[in-house]
N, C-alpha and C positions, 0 to 999 in steps of 0.2 A: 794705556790711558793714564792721565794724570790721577793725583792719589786724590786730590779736593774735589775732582769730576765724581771720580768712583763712588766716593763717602758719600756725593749728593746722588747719584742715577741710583745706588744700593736702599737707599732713606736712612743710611747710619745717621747720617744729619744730614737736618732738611735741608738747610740753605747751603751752597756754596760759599756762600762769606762766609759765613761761621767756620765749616770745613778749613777754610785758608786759611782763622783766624787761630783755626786748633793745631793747627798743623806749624804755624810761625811761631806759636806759642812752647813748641815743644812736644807737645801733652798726646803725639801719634807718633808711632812706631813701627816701620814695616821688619819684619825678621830680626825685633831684638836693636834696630839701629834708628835714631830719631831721625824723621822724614821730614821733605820741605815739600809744601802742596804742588811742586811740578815733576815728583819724584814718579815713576813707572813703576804703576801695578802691573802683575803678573797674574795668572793663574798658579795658583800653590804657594803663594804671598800670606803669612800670617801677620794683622794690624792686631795693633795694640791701642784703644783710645782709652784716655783718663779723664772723668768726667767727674769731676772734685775728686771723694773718696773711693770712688767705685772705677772699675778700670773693666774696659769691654776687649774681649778678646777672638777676633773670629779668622776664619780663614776661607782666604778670596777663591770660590769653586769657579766662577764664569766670569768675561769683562764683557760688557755690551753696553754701547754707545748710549741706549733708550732703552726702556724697560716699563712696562705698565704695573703700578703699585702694587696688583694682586702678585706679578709675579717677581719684586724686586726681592724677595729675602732668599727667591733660589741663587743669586748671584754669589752667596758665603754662609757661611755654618759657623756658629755657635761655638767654642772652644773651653 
């Protein structure tokens, strides 16, 4: 699955624009290496996102296409 689909079906962020814009920007990282939002998530994928001073670190447990809100945070863990 694309990295800027993921970051929106997960609710890392909400919009996919924004996703795309974070992603062109720089400021996301899959495993240590900056990503461009058509970059392939995996299962066992650790992102990096920078969100001014604060930087979110978690790692990708599941990829599904759809996901209903209650259950999007089982998609990744907390790091």
């Amino acid at each position: 699955m694309r990295l800027d689909k993921y970051l929106k079906v997960s609710r890392l962020i909400k919009r996919r624009t924004v996703a795309n814009e974070a992603c062109d920007g720089g400021r996301v990282t899959i495993n240590g290496r900056v990503a461009k939002a058509s970059a392939e998530v995996k299962q066992g994928d650790v992102i990096a996102i920078s969100f001014g001073n604060r930087e979110v670190k978690v790692e990708v447990l599941d990829v599904q296409e759809t996901v209903k809100k209650e259950a999007a945070a089982e998609l990744f863990r907390y790091l």
